[in-house]
NUTIMAR-434269 format. One record per residue: chain; x, y, z of N, C-alpha, C in turn. Coordinates in steps of 0.1 Angstrom, whole numbers, plus 5000, padded with zeros to 4 digits. Each point is the difference from the previous one (the first is absolute). Last residue first. Layout:
% NUTIMAR-434269
<node chain="A" n_xx="X" n_yy="Y" n_zz="Z" ca_xx="X" ca_yy="Y" ca_zz="Z" c_xx="X" c_yy="Y" c_zz="Z"/>
...
//
This chain:
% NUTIMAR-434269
<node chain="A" n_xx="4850" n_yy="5046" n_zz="4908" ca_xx="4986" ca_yy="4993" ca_zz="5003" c_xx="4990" c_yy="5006" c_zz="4999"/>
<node chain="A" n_xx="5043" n_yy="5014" n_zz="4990" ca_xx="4995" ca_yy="5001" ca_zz="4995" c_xx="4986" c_yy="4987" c_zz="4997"/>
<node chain="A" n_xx="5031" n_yy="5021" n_zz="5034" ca_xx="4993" ca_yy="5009" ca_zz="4995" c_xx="4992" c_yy="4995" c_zz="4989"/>
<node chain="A" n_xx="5027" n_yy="4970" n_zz="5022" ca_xx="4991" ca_yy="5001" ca_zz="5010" c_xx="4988" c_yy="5016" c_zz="4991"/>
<node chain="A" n_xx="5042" n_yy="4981" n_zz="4980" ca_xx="4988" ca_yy="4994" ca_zz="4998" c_xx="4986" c_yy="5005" c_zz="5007"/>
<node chain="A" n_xx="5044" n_yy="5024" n_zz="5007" ca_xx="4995" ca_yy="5000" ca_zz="4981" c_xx="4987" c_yy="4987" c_zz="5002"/>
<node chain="A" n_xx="5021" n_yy="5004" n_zz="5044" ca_xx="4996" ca_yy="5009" ca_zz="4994" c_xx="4992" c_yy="5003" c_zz="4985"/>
<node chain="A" n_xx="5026" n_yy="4960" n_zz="5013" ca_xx="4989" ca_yy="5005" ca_zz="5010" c_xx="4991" c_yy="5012" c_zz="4994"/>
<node chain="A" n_xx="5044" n_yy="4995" n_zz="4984" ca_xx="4990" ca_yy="4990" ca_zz="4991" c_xx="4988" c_yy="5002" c_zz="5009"/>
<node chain="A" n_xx="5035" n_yy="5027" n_zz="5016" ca_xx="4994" ca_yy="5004" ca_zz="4993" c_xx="4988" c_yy="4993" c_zz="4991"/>
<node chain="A" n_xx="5019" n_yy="4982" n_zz="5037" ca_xx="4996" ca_yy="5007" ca_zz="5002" c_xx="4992" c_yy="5009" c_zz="4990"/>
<node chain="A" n_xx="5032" n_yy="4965" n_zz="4991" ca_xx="4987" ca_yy="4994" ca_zz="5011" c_xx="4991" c_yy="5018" c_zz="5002"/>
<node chain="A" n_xx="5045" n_yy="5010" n_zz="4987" ca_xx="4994" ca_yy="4994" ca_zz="4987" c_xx="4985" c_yy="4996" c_zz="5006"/>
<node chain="A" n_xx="5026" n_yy="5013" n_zz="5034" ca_xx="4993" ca_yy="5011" ca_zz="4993" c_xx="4999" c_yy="4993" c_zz="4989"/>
<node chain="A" n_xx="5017" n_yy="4967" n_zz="5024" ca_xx="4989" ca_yy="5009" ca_zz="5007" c_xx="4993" c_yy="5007" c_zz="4992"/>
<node chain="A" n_xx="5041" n_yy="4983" n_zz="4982" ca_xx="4991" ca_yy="4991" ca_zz="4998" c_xx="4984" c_yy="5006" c_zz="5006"/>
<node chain="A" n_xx="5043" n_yy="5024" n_zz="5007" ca_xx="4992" ca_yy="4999" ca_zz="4988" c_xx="4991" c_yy="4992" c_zz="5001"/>
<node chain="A" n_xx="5022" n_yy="4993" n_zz="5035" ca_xx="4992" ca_yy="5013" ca_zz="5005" c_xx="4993" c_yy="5004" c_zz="4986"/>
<node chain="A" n_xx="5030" n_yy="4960" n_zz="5003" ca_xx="4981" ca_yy="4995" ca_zz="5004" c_xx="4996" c_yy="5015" c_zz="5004"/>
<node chain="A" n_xx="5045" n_yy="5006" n_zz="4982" ca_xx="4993" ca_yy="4991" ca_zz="4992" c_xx="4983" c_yy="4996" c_zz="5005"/>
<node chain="A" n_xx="5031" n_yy="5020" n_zz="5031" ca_xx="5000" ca_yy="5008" ca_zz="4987" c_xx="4984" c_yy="4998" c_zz="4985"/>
<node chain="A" n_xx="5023" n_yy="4970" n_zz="5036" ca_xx="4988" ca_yy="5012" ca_zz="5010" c_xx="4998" c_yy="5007" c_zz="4986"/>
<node chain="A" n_xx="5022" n_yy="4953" n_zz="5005" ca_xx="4998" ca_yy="5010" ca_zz="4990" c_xx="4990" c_yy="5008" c_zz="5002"/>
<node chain="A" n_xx="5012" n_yy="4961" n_zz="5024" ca_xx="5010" ca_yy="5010" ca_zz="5005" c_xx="4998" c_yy="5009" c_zz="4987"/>
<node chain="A" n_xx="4975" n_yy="4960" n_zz="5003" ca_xx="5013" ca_yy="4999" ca_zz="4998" c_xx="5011" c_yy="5012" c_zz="5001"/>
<node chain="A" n_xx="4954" n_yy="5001" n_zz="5008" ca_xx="5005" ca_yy="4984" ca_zz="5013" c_xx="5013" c_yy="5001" c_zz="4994"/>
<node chain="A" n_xx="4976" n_yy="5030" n_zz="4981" ca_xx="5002" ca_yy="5007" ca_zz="5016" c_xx="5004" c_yy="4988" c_zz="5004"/>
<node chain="A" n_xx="4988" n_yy="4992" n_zz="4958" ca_xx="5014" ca_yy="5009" ca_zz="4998" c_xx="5001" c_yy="5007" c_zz="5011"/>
<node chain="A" n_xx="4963" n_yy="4969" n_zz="4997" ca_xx="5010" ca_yy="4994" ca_zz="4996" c_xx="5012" c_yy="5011" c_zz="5001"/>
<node chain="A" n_xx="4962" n_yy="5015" n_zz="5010" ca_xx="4998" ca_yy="4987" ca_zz="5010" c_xx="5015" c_yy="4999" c_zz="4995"/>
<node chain="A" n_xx="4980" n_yy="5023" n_zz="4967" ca_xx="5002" ca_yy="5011" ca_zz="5012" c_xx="5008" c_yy="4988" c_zz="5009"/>
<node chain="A" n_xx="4978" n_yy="4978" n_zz="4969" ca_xx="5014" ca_yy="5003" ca_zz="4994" c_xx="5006" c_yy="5009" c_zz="5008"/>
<node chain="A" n_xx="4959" n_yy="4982" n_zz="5009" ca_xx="5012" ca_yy="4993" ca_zz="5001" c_xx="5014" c_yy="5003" c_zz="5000"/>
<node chain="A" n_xx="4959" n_yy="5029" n_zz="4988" ca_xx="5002" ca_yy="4998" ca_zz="5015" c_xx="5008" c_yy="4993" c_zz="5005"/>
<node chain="A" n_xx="4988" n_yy="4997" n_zz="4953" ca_xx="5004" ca_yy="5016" ca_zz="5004" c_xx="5008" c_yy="4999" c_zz="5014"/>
<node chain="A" n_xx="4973" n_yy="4965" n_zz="4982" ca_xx="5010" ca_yy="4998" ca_zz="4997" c_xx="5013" c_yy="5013" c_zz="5007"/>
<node chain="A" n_xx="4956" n_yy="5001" n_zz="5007" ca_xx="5002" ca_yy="4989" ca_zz="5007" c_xx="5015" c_yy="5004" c_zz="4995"/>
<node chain="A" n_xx="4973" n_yy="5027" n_zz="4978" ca_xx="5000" ca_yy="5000" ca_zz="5013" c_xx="5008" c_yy="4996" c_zz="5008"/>
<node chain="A" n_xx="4991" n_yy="4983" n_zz="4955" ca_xx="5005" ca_yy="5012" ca_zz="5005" c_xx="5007" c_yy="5008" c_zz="5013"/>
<node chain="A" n_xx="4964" n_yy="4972" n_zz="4993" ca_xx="5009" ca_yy="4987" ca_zz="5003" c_xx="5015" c_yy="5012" c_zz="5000"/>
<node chain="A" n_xx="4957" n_yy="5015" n_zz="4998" ca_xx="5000" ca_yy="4999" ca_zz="5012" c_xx="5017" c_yy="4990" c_zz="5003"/>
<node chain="A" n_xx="4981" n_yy="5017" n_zz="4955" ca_xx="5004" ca_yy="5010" ca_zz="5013" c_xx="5002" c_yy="4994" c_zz="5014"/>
<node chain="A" n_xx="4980" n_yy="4974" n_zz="4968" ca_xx="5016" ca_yy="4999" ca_zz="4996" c_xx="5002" c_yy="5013" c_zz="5005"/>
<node chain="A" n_xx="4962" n_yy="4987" n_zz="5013" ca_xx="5003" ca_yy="4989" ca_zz="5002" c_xx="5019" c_yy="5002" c_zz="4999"/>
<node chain="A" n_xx="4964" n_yy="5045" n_zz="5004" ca_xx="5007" ca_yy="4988" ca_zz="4994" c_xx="5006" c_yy="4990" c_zz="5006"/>
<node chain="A" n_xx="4975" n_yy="5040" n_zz="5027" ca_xx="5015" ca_yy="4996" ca_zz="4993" c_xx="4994" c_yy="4985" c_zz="4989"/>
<node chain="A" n_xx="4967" n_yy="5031" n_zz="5033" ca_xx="5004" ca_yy="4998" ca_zz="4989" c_xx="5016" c_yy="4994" c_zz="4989"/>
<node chain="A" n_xx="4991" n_yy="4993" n_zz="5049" ca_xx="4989" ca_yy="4994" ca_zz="4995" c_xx="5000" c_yy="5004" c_zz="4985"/>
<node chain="A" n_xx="5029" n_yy="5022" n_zz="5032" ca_xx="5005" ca_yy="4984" ca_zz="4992" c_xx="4991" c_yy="4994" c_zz="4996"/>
<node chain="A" n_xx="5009" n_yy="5048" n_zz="5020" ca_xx="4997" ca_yy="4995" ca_zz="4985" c_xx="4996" c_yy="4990" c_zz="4997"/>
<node chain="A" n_xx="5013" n_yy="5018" n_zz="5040" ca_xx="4989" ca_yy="5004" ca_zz="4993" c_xx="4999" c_yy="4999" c_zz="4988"/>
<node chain="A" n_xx="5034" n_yy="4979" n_zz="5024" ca_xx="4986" ca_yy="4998" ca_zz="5005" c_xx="4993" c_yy="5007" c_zz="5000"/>
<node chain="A" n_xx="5042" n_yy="5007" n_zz="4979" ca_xx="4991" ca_yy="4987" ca_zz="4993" c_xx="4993" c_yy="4999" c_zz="5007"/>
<node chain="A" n_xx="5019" n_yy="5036" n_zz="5009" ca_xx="4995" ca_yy="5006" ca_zz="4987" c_xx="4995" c_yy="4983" c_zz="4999"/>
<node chain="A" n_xx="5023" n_yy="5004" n_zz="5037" ca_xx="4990" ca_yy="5006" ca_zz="5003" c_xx="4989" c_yy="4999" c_zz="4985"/>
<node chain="A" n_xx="5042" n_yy="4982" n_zz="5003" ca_xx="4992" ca_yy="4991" ca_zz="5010" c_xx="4988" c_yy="5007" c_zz="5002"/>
<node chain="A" n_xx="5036" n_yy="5024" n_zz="4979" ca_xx="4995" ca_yy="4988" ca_zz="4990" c_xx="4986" c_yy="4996" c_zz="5010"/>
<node chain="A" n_xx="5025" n_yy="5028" n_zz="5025" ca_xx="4991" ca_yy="5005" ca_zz="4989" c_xx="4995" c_yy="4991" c_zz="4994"/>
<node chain="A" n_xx="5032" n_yy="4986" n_zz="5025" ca_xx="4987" ca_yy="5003" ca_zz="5012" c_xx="4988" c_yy="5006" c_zz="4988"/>
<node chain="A" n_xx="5041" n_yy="4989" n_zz="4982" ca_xx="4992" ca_yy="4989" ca_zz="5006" c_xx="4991" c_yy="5002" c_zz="5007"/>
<node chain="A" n_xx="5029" n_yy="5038" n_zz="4993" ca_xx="4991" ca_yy="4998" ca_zz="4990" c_xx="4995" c_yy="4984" c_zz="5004"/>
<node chain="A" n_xx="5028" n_yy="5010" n_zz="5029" ca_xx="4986" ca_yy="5012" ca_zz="4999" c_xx="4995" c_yy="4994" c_zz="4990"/>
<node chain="A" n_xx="5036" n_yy="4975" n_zz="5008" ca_xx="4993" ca_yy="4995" ca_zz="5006" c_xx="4982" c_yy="5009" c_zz="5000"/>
<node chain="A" n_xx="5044" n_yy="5014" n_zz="4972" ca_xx="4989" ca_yy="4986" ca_zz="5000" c_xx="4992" c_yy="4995" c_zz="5008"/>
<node chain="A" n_xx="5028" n_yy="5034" n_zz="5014" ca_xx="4987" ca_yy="5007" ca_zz="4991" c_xx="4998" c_yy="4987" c_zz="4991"/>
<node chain="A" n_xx="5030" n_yy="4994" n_zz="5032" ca_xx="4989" ca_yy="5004" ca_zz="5008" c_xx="4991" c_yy="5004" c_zz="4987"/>
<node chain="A" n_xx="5037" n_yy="4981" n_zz="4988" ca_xx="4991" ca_yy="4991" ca_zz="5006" c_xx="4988" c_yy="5007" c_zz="5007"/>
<node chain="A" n_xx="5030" n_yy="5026" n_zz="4983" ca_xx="4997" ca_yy="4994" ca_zz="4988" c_xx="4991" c_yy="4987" c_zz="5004"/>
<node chain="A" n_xx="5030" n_yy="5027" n_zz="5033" ca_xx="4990" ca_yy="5006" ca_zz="4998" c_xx="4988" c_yy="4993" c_zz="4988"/>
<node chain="A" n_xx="5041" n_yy="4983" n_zz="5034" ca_xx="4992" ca_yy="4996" ca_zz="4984" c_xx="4987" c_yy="5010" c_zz="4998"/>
<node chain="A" n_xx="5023" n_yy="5005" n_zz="5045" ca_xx="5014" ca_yy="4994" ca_zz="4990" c_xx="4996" c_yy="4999" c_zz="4982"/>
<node chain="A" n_xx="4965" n_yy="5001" n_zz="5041" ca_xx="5008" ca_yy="5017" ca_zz="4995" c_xx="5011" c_yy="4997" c_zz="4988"/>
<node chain="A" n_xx="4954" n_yy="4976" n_zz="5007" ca_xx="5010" ca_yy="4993" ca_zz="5002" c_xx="5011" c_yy="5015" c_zz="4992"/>
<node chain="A" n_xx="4952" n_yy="4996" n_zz="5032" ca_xx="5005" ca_yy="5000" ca_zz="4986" c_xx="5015" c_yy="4998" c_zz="5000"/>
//
């Protein structure tokens, strides 16, 4: 893990989570959940390429919690 950026390391955890919660879900998701999803995961992608650890560690826990709130209410 990366000592200097603690904020990378707990995005990379929750990614591990996310990753968990969609392969047991993914067969019930939506078309427009799944794109969600998608879009979600970019945007994580995008603000750890541009040096905004901060920003893609929100992004995570938002992903996470949407995960959640749907996954219960399959």
């Amino acid at each position: 893990m990366d000592e200097e950026n603690p904020e990378v390391d707990e995005v990379l955890e929750l990614s591990y989570e996310i990753l968990n919660l969609i392969e047991e879900n993914i067969e019930s998701f939506t078309e427009e959940e799944k794109e969600t999803l998608y879009t979600s995961n970019e945007s994580i992608q995008f603000f750890l390429d541009i040096g905004d650890e901060e920003r893609s560690l929100t992004e995570a826990k938002q992903l996470k919690q949407y995960l959640l709130k749907i996954s219960t209410e399959i």
